[in-house]
C-alpha positions in Angstrom: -16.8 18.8 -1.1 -18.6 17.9 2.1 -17.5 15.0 4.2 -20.8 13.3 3.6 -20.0 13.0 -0.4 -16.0 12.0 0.2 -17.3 8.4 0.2 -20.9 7.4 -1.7 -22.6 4.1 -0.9 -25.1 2.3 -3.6 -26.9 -0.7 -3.8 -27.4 -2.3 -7.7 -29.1 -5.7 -7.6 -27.3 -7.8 -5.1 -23.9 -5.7 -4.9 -22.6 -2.9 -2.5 -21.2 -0.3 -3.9 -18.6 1.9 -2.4 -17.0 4.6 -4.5 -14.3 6.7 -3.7 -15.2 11.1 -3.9 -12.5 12.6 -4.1 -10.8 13.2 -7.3 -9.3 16.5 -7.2 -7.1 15.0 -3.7 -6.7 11.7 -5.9 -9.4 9.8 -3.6 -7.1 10.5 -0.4 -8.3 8.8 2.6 -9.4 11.2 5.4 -10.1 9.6 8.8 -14.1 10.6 8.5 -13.7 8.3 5.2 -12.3 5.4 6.8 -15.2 5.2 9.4 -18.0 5.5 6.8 -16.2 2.3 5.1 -15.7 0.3 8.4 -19.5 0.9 9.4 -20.6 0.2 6.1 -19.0 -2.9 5.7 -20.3 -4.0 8.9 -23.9 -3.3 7.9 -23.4 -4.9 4.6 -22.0 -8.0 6.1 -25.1 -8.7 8.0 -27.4 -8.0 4.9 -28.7 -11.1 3.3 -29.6 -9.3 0.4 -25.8 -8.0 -0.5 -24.1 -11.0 -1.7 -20.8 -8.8 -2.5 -19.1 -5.7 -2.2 -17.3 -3.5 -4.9 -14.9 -0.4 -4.5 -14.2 1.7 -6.9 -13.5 5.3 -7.6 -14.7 8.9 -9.4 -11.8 10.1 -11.3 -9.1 8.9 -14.1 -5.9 9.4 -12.4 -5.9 7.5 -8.8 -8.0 4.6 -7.1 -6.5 6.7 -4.4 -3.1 7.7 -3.6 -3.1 7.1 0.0 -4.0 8.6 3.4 -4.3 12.3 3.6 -1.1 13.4 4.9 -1.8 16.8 5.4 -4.8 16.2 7.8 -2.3 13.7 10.2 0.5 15.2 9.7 -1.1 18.6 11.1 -2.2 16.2 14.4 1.5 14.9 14.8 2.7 18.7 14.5 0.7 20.4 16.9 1.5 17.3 19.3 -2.2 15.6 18.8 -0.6 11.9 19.0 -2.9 10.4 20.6 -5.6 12.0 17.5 -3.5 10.9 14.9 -3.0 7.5 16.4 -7.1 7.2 16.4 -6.7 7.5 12.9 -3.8 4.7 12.3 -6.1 2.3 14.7 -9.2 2.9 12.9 -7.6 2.1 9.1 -4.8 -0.8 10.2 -8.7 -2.1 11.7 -10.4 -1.7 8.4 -7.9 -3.4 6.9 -8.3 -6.2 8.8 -12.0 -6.1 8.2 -11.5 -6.3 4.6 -9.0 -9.1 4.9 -11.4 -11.3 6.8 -14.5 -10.2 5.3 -16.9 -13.0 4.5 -18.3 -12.0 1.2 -16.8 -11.1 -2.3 -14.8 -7.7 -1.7 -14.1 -6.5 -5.4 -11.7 -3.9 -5.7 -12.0 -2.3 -9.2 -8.8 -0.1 -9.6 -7.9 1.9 -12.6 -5.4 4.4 -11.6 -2.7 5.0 -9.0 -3.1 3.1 -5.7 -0.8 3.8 -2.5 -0.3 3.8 0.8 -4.0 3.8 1.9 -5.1 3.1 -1.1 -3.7 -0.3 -1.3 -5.1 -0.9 2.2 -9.1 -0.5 0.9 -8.3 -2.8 -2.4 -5.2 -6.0 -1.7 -7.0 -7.6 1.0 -9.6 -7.8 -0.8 -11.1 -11.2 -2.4 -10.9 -9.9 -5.9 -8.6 -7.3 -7.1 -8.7 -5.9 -10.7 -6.3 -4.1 -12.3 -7.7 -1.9 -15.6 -4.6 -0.7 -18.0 -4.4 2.4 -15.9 -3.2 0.9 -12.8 -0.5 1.5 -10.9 0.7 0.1 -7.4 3.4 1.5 -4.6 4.2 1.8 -1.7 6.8 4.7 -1.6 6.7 5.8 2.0 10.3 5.1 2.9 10.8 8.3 0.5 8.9 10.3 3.2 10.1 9.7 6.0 7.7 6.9 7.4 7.1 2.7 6.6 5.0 0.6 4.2 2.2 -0.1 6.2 -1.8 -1.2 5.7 -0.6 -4.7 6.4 2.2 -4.0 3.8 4.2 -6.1 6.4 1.9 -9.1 5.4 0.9 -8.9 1.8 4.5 -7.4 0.6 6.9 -10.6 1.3 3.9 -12.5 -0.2 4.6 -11.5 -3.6 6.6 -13.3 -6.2 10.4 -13.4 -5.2 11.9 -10.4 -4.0 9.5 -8.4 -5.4 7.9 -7.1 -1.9 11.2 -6.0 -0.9 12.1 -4.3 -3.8 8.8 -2.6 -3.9 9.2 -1.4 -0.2 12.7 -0.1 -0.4 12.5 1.6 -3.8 8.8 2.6 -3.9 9.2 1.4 -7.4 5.3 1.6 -9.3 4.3 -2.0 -11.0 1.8 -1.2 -13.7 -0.9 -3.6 -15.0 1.0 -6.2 -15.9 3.0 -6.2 -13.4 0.8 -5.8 -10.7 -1.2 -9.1 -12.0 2.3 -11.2 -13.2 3.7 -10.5 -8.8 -0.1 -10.6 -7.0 -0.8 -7.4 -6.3 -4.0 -7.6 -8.8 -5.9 -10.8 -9.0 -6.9 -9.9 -12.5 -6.6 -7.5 -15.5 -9.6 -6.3 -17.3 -9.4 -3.3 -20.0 -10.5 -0.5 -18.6 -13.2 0.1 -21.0 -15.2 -2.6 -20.2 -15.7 -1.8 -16.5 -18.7 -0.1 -16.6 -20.1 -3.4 -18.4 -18.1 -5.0 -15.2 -19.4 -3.3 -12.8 -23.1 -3.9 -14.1 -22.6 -7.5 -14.4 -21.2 -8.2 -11.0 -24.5 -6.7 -9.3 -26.3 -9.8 -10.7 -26.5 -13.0 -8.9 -23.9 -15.0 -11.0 -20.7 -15.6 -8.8 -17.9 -13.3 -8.8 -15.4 -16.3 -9.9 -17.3 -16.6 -13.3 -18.1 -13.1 -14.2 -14.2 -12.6 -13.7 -13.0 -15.4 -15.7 -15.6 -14.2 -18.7 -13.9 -10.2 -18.8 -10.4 -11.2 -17.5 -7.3 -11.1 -19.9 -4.0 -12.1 -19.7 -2.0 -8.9 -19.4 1.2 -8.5 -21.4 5.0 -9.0 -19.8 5.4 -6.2 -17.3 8.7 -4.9 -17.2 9.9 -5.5 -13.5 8.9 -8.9 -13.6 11.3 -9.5 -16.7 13.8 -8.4 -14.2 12.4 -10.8 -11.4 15.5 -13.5 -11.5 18.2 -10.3 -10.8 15.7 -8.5 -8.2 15.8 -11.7 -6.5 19.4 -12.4 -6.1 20.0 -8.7 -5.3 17.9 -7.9 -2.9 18.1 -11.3 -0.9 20.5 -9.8 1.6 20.2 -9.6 5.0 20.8 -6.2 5.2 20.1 -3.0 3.6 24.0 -2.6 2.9 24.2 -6.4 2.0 21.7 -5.4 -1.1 23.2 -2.0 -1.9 26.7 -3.9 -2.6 25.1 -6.3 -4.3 23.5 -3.9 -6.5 26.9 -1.4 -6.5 28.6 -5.0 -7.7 26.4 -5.8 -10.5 26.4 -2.1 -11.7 30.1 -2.1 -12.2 30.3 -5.4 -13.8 28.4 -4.0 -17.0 25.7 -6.0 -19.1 22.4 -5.6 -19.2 21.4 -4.6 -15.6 24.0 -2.4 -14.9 22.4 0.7 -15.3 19.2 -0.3 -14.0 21.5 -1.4 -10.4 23.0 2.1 -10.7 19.8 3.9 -10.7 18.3 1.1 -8.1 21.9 2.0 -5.6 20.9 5.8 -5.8 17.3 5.8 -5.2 17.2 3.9 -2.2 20.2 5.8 -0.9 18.4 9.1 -1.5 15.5 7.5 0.9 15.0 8.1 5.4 18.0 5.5 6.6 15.4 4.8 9.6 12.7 3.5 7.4 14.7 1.7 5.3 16.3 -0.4 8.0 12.7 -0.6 9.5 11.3 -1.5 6.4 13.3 -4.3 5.7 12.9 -5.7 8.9 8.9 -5.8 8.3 10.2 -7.6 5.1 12.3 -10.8 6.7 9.9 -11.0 9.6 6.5 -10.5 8.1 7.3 -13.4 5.8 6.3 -15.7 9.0 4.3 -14.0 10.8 0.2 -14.3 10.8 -1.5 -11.5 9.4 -2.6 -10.2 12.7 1.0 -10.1 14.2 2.0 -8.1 11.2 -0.8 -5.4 11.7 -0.2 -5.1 15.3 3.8 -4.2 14.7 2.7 -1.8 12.4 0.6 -0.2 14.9 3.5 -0.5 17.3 5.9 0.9 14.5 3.5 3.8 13.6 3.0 4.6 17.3 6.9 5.6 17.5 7.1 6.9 14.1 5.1 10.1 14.4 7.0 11.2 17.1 10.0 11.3 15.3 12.0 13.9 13.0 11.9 12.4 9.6 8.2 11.5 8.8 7.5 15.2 9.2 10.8 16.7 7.4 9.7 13.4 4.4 6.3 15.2 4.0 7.7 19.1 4.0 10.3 18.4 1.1 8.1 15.9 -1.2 4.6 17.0 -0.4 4.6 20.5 0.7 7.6 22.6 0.0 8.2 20.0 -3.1 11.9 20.8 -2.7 12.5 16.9 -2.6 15.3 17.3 -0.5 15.0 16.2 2.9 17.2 16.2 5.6 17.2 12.8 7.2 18.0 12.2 10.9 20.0 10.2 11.2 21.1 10.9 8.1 23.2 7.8 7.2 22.5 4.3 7.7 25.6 4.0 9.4 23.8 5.9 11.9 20.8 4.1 12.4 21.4 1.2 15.4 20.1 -2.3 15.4 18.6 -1.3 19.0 16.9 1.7 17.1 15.2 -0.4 14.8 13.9 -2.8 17.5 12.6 -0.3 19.3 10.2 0.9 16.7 8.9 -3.1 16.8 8.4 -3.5 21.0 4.8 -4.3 22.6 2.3 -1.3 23.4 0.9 -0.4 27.0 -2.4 -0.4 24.5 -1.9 -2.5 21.8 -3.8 -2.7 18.0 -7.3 -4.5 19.1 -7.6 -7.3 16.2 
């Protein structure tokens, strides 16, 4: 596949549409990908004639699964920084574009969305979540931080859902993804060809929503929203593993879920955990624009560091899944270490 057909552009009646060409890589974003969007959208914004935008994607498996990790991590290996930062700047921007975008942005997903993924569809107006949807953010399992404005939209969400999310990379499916915010509605996936059609007319986005919307059954994580939120209401990332270590030797119901919950954020990069967390407690009062400039600030010292590399040989690559973290316990990992990761730019993310 050419870069030219990575990312197709339509107009139907008064609608953009943007779809997403690149199923065999589960719709990856490649850098080339996000600056077809961003100009795009720019165009579209000053066209009378589009009323709205929709993006969707080719392929039953994955809205997409993220940013393509092999094509930045091969910058950041060979020492390209200042290539691979080009690419952070130009996505954390089209993020922002989307956020503040003055027409309906629809985002139809059916299928996995991550990383990247959920940086072209939740800051969108109008998120919809078909039966195969799936959300995450499971970067602290490579190595890296949830970031596409994750440090805005995450504490947002029900609870202590956002922090669960980021330090577990737990997946909320359909129901869950519309009962926490993630998805702004849930339409069956077989009707979004039908969807699609009627949202290029010139009857408002609100209504044609409201008419194929359903209320999506109880999601499981969200059952489980009153314990998430007194576990993982700690101020630290120990202060939450204890609470979870507590309530899995005191038996009942959860117990077994806290065991499993303990062990897979232990198995995860120390560094991004403590750095995740942080984007947690602080993003929660921070504007949207402060949030995307630390996570420039956070990914400018990131990908010059040992454990976003060794994250993506042992899950993506060599798919040994067993990486060897530096530092490799929390212990380890400094409150001035963390901080650092969080200081102001020479050249800071233009918003």
């Amino acid at each position: 596949m050419n870069a030219k057909t990575e990312i197709l552009f339509d107009r139907m009646g008064v609608a953009g549409i943007v779809t997403l060409n690149r199923p065999g890589a589960l719709n990856a974003l490649t850098h080339n990908m996000v600056r077809l969007l961003a100009a795009r959208l720019t165009d579209w914004k000053n066209a009378a004639a589009v009323t709205r935008v929709i993006i969707r994607a080719n392929g039953e498996r994955a809205f997409s699964a993220g940013g393509d990790l092999r094509e930045v991590t091969e910058w950041g290996r060979t020492g390209r920084y200042a290539e691979a930062l080009v690419f952070w700047r130009d996505e954390y921007l089209l993020n922002a574009a989307i956020k503040r975008y003055p027409k309906p942005y629809v985002a139809l997903i059916d299928g996995i969305a991550m990383g990247g993924g959920v940086g072209v569809s939740v800051h969108g107006s109008h998120r919809v979540a078909g039966d195969r949807f799936q959300f995450a953010m499971p970067e602290v399992g490579i190595g890296f931080f949830p970031d596409v404005g994750a440090t805005w939209f995450l504490p947002r969400l029900k609870g202590e859902i956002g922090t669960y999310c980021a330090l577990t990379g737990e997946r909320l499916k359909t129901a869950d993804g519309v009962a926490a915010g993630v998805a702004s509605h849930h339409v069956r996936s077989a009707r979004f060809a039908e969807l699609t059609e009627a949202l290029c007319g010139d009857v408002s986005v609100d209504a044609i929503l409201a008419a194929f919307a359903e209320p999506p059954a109880d999601g499981e994580v969200m059952k489980r929203r009153p314990v998430i939120d007194r576990l993982f209401a700690g101020a630290g990332i120990e202060n939450i593993l204890a609470a979870l270590e507590r309530a899995a030797k005191a038996g009942g119901a959860d117990a077994e879920w806290a065991a499993k919950t303990a062990a897979t954020i232990r198995a995860k990069s120390p560094i991004s955990l403590r750095i995740a967390l942080e984007q947690m407690r602080r993003g929660k009062d921070w504007p949207f624009e402060e949030c995307m400039k630390a996570e420039f600030r956070i990914v400018s010292r990131i990908i010059r560091e040992h454990d976003f590399y060794e994250g993506v040989r042992a899950v993506i690559v060599d798919k040994d899944n067993k990486p060897r973290w530096r530092p490799a316990t929390l212990a380890e990992v400094t409150a001035s270490m963390v901080e650092a990761h969080f200081a102001p730019l020479a050249e800071e993310l233009p918003l």
